[in-house]
C-alpha positions as semicolon CSV with decimal commas, in nm:
position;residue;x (nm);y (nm);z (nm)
1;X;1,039;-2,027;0,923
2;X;0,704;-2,027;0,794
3;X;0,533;-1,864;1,118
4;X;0,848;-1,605;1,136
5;X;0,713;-1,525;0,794
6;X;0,350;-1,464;0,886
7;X;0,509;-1,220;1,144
8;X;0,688;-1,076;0,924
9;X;0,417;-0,962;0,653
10;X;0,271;-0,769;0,928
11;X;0,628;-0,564;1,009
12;X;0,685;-0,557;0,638
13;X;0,316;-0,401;0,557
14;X;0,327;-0,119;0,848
15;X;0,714;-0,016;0,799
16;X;0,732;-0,083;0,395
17;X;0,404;-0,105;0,212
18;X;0,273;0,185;0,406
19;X;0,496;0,437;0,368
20;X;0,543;0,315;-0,006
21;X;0,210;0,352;-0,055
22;X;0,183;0,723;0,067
23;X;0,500;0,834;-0,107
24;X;0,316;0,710;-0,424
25;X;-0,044;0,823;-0,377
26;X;0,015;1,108;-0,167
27;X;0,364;1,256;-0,304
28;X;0,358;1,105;-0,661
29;X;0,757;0,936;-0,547
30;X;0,852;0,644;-0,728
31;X;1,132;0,489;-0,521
32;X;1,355;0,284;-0,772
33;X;1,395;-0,041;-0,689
34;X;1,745;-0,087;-0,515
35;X;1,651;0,189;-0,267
36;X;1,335;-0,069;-0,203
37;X;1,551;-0,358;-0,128
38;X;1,827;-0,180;0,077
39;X;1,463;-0,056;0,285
40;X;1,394;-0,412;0,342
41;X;1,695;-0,553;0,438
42;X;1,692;-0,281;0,699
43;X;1,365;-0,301;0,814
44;X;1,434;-0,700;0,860
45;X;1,773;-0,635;1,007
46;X;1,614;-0,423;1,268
47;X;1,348;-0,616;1,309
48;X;1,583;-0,970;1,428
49;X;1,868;-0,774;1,554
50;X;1,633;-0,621;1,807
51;X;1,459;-0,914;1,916
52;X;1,762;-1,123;1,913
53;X;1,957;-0,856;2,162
54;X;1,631;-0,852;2,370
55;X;1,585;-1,184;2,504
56;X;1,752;-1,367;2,191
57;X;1,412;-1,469;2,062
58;X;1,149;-1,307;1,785
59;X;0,814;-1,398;1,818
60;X;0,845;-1,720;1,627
61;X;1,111;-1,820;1,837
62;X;0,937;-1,749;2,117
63;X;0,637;-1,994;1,997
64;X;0,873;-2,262;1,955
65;X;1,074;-2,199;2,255
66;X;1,398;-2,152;2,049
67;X;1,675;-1,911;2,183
68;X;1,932;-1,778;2,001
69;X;2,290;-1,748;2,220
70;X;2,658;-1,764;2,138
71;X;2,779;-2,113;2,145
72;X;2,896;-2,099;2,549
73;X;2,532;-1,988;2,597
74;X;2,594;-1,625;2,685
75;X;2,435;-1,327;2,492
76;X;2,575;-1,235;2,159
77;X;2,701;-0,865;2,115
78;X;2,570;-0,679;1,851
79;X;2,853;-0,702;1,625
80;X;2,791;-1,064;1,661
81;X;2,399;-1,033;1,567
82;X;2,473;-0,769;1,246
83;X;2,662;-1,058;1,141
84;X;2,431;-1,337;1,154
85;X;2,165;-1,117;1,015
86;X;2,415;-1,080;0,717
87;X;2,516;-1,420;0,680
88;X;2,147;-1,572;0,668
89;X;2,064;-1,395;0,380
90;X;2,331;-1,629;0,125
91;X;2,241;-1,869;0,314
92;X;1,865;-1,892;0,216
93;X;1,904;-1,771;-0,101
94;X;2,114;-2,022;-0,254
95;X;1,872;-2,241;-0,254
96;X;1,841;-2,307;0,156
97;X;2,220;-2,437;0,140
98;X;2,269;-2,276;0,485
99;X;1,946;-2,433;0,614
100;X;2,010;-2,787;0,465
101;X;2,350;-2,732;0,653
102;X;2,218;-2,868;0,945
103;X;2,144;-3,169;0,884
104;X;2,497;-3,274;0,817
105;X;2,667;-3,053;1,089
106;X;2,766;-3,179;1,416
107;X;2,545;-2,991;1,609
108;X;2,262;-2,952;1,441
109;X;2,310;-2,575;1,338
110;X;2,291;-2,405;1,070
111;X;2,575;-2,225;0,837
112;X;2,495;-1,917;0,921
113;X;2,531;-1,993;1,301
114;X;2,813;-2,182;1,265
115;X;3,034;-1,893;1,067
116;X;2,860;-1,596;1,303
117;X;2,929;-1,843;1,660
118;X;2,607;-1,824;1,770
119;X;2,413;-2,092;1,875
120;X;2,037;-2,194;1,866
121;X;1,867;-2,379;2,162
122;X;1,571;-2,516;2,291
123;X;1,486;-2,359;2,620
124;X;1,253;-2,541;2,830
């Protein structure tokens, strides 16, 4: 999670903090707060829904040779991926109660993967 993060301050800088910063200095736009969020959350849903449907892996994932699949080891649809990317968000921000899920579940996965059906491996 912490490389994926890395990553993500550079897709967050050149699709957020850029155009934020033009609108401000350039256009003299203040965008309130809730449209910032909602800008995020689809910048970041973008950002994993993409990489998931292309190979099932982000960058990070790739690193670690992770791959994310439905739990019979097929592709997940995109339905499928919209709701994982929904479901991860409770789950790390109550504290990492989705994350810390894992370690008690059968198969080592986490909440969010267990509610959506999908599935992460290791792929050799």
């Amino acid at each position: 999670m912490l490389y994926e993060s890395l990553l993500l301050l550079g897709v967050l800088a050149a699709t957020f903090m850029l155009p934020y910063i033009v609108l401000g200095m350039v256009f003299s736009i203040k965008v309130p707060g809730s449209a910032s969020w909602l800008h995020v959350f689809l910048i970041l849903g973008a950002y994993f829904t993409w990489y998931w449907r292309h190979g099932g892996q982000t960058l990070a994932m790739q690193t670690w040779k992770l791959r994310l699949t439905m739990a019979n080891g097929s592709a997940p649809p995109l339905s499928t991926l919209a709701l994982r990317y929904a479901l991860t968000w409770p789950s790390l921000l109550f504290c990492g109660a989705g994350l810390l899920w894992a370690l008690f579940d059968r198969d080592r996965q986490f909440l969010h993967d267990r509610l959506a059906g999908t599935h992460i491996e290791f792929k050799n």
